[in-house]
N, C-alpha and C positions, 0 to 999 in steps of 0.2 A: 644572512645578516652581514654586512662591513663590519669592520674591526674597529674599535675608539681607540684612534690617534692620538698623538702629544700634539699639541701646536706649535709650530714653528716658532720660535726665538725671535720676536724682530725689535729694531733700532725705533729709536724715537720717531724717524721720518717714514717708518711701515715697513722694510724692505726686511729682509731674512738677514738675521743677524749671523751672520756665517761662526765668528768668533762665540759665540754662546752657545751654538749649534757643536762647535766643534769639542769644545770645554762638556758638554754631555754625553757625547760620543765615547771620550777619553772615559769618561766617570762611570758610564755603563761598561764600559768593557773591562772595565780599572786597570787601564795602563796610564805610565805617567806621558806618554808623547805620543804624537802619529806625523811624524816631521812630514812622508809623504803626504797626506791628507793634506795636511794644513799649506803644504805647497798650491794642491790642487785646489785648496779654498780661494788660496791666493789670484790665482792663476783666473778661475773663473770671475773673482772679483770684479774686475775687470769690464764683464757684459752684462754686471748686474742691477741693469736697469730696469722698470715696470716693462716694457713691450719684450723684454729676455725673460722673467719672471718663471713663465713657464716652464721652461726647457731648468732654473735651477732646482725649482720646485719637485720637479720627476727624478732630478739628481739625487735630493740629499733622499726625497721618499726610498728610492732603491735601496740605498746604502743603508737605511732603517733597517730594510727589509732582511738586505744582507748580513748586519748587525744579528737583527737577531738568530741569526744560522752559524754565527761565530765565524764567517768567512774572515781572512784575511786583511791587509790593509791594502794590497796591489787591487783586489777585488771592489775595494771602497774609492777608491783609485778612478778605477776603472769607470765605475758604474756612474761615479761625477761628471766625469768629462767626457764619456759616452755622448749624450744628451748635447752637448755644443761641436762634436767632431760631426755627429751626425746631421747637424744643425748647419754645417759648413764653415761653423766660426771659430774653428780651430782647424788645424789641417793634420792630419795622422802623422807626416814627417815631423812635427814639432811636440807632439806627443813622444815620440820615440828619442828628437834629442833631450827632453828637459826629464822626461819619465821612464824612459830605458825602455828597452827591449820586451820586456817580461808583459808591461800595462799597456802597450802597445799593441803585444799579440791580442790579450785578450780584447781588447776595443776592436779589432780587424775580427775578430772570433763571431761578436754581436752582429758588424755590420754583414758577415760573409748570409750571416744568418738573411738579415732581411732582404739582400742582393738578390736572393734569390729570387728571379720576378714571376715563374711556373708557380712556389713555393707560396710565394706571395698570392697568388689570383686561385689558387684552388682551394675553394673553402665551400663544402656543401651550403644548401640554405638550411634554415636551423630544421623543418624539418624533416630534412632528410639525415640524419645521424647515424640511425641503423642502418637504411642499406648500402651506406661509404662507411661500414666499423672498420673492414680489412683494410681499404684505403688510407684512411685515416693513420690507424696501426703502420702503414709503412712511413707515413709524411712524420710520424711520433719517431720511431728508430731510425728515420734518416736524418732527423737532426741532432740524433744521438750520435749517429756516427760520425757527420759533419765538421764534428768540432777535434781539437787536439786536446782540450782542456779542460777541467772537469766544471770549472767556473765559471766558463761560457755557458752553458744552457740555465745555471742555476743566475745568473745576472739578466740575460735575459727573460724569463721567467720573471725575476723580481721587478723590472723596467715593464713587461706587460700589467703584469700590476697596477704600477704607479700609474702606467697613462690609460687606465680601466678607470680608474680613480680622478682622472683630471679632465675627460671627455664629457662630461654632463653637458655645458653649452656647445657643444656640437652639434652639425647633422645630425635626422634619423637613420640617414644611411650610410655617414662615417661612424657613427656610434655602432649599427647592427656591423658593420663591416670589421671594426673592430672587437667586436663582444665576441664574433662566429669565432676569429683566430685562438679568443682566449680561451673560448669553449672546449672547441674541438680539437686543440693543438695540446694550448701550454697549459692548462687546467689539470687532464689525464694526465700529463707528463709531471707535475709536480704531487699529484698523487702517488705516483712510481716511485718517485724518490722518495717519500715518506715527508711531502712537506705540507703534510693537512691544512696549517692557517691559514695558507696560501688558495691551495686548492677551494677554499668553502668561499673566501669570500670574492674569486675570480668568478666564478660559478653565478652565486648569488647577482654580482651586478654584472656580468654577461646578462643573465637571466630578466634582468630588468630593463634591459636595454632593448632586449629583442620580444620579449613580451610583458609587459609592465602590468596587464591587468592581471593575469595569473599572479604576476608576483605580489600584488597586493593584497589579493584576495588570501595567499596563503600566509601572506605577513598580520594578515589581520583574524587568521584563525589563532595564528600560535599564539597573539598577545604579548605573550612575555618579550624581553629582551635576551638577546643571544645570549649576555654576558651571566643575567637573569639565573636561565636556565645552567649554563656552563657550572656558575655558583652552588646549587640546588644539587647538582649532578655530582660535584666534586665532594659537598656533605655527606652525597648518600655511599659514594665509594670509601670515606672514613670511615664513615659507620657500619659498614661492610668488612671493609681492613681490620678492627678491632674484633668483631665475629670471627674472625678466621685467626686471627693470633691468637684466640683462646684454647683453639683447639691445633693449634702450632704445625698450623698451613703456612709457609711461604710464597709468595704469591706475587705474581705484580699485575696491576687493574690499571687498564685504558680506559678513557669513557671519553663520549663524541654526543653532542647534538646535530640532531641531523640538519644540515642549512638548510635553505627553505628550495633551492634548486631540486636538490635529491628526494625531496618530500614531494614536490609536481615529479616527478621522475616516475615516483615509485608507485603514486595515485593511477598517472596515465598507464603506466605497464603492466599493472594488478589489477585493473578498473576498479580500484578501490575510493568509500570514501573518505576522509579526514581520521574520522571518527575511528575509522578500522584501522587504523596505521599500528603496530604494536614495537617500531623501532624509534620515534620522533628521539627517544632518547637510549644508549645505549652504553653497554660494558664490557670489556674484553677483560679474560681473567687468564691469566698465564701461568702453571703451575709446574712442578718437577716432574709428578708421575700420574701415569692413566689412573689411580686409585684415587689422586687426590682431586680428581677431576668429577668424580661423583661425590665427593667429601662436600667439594664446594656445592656442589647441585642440591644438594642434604640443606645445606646452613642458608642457602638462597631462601627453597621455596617455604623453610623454619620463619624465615623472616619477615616473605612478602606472601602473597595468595597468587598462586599459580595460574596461569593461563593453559589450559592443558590441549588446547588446539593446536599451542604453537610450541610443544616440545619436538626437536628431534635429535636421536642420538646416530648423530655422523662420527662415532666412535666404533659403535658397534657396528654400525653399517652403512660404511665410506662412500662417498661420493662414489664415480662413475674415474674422476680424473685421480682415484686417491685421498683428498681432500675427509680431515677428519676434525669432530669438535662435537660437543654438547651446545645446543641454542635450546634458550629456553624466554618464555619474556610473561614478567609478573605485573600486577598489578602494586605502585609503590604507594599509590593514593587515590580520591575518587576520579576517575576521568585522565590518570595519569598512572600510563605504563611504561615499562622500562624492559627492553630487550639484552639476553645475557647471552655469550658464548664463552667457553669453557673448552682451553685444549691446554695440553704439556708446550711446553718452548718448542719440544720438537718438530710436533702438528705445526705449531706457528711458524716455524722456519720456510717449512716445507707447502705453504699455504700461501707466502709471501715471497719465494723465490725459487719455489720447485715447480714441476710440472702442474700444479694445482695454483701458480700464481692467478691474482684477480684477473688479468688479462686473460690468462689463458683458460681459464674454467669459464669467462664468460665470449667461446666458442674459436680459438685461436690457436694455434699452436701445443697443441694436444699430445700432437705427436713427439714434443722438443722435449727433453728433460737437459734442463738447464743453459739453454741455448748462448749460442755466442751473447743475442740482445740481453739475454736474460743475466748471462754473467757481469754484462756490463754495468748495467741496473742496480746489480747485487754490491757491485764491488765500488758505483759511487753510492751508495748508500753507507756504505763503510766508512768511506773519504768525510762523508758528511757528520757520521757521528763520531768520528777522530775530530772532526772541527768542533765540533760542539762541547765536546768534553774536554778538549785541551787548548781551545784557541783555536790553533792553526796547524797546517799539515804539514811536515817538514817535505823538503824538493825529492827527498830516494821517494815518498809516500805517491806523489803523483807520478814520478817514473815506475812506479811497481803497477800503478795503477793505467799507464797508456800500455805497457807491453804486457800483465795480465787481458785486458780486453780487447788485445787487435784482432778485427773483427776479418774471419772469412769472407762478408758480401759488401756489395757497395749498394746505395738504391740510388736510383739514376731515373729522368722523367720523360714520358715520352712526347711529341709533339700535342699530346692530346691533352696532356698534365696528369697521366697515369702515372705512377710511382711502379716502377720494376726491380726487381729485385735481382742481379747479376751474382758470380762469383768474384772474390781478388782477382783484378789483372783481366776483367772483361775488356774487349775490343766492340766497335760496332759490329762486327762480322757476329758476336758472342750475340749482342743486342738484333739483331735483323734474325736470326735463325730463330730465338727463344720467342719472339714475337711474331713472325710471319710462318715460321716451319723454313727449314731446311731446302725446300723445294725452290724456294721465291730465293732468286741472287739480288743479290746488292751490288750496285755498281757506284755507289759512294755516300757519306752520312756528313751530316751539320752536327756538330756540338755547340751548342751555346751559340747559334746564329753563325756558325764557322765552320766551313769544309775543313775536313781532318780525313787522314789515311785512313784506308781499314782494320788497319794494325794500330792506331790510334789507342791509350791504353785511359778508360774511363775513370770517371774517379765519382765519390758520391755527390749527388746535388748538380750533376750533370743534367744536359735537356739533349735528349737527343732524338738526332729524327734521321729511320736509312731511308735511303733512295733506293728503288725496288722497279 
């Protein structure tokens, strides 16, 4: 399901009221100023006529987005005037004299992203997903590595969003063209980072886009509304919270409806029907100690009526990758069940950023415990909830954070739009042996449409092709 938005602020004559917009902005975040902002309101003023409309529309939606992550203001900045540099109606040198340096990089961070024109054209058709997962997986961590900054992927990400959202009168196959990117790129990738709102409703209207009858069909089983449900879900984890303070568990409970993407997902994977699904709604319960992990299991099924097909104890006896929890999933009412898991914080760490991460347990990287991509992940995920709890991140926070995660590999493309994966400081010569064998010489390579030497030194989001 989409998310219910605020409506835009507009002036007597229709248009987006930038100054009411901005006056909300300040109020949600409860600061008294945003002098840069309100430069950039200024500033886009300017093009803000009905045939510009769009391009301010995707602006201020972004910076919503970003709002709510507690980014920054260079990032609100950023995400404004994005939409008209990209647009051509501003030009990046004049960004850099009236907005410095800083909002400058990150707008060249977004566009480097889309410049990418291999990056841009490889995008399975929808149904091929599973046999491009590794594929995929590398075009995911080589936009990771891509960037210098942590706010780059998370704007972009927010900006796919907004033009997810604003694509309705389009093409069918500017719309599937765009929904594939959202899907299979920046969807998984704002899962990584722990940005769920995002993820369910990129997903959702990807999903509508590229097949619409499915999506109604399963919009029209659920009935309820997202928000509905969300409400319903949030009651039953109170009422849970107070069971568990009586008997003086400490405890912290997640809960998630599942959108309607993930529910076709899990129908076609399981060959299940509707009816069978026993996660449409679910709860994560996060405890101190393995004892209390069965305490809660105790006060669950005290409360609800057990489903006893779908118990299992991955405590006692761990996944294959490590991976440990209690899942259990009851019945909460008639025709409506509710899926539980139950681990220590430690299980949970180790499940979200250890060798047992969701990528990796679902068939990747098995071998890695804690991998360079992984530490990466881990440590904007940190960047992120420093954001959220205090604002914003001071400047040493992002420098701990590019020299924590410099990264051993580079992923580089080949003429074919295969993603490969090299060391620091590959050369084509590096590139031409890992792909042809040792045997085949190379007697010169193109990068990016451009002969270069064979000592030539790669960088990521390279195209390269040897001559053999």
């Amino acid at each position: 399901m989409v998310t219910v938005r605020e409506k835009h602020p507009k002036t007597k004559n229709g248009q987006i009221d930038l100054s009411q917009w901005l006056n909300r902005i300040r109020d949600d975040l409860g600061v008294p100023a945003l002098p840069l902002l309100k430069y950039a309101c200024d500033t886009v003023q300017i093009f803000h006529h009905h045939n510009k409309e769009y391009y301010l529309k995707a602006g201020i939606d972004t910076v919503e987005i970003l709002k709510k992550l507690r980014l920054d203001q260079s990032s609100f900045v950023a995400a404004l005037l994005y939409q008209f540099v990209q647009a051509n109606m501003i030009h990046l040198t004049v960004i850099r004299y009236h907005f410095g340096i800083e909002i400058s990089n990150l707008i060249q961070g977004v566009l480097d992203i889309n410049s990418n024109q291999m990056l841009s054209a490889y995008y399975p058709v929808f149904s091929d997903i599973d046999s491009n997962y590794k594929q995929l997986e590398k075009i995911r961590k080589m936009l990771i590595y891509m960037v210098q900054d942590i706010r780059v992927p998370l704007i972009k990400i927010a900006e796919t969003m907004c033009v997810m959202r604003l694509i309705k009168k389009e093409s069918q196959s500017e719309k599937k063209h765009i929904a594939r990117k959202a899907l299979f790129i920046y969807a998984p990738l704002a899962h990584r980072l722990g940005i769920g709102c995002i993820k369910w409703e990129m997903e959702d209207l990807a999903f509508s886009y590229l097949n619409a009858d499915a999506y109604k069909h399963i919009a029209h089983l659920i009935k309820d509304r997202r928000i509905d449900r969300e409400n319903t879900l949030q009651n039953r984890i109170i009422y849970l919270r107070q069971h568990l303070q009586k008997i003086n568990i400490q405890a912290q409970i997640q809960g998630r409806v599942k959108n309607i993407y993930s529910i076709w997902r899990k129908m076609q994977a399981k060959k299940l029907k509707f009816h069978e699904l026993y996660d449409i709604q679910a709860i994560r319960i996060l405890v101190n100690q393995v004892n209390d992990c069965y305490r809660v299991l105790a006060v669950i099924h005290n409360l609800w009526t057990s489903i006893d097909s779908e118990f299992d104890n991955y405590i006692k006896h761990p996944k294959t990758n490590g991976y440990q929890s209690l899942h259990t999933a009851v019945n909460v009412a008639e025709n409506n069940r509710l899926e539980v898991q139950i681990r220590t914080h430690i299980m949970h760490e180790k499940s979200e950023f250890g060798a047992c991460s969701h990528w990796a347990y679902k068939g990747t990287d098995t071998n890695t415990v804690l991998n360079s991509y992984e530490k990466k992940i881990h440590s904007l995920r940190q960047v992120l909830d420093w954001h959220q709890e205090f604002g914003n991140t001071e400047i040493h926070a992002l420098e701990k954070w590019r020299s924590d995660t410099a990264s051993d590999s580079i992923y580089v493309f080949t003429d074919q739009g295969d993603v490969m994966e090299l060391p620091k400081g590959a050369t084509p010569l590096h590139f031409s042996s890992t792909m042809y064998g040792r045997h085949h010489i190379c007697y010169g390579a193109t990068v990016n449409g451009k002969s270069v030497s064979l000592t030539h030194r790669l960088k990521t989001g390279d195209q390269v092709e040897a001559l053999i």
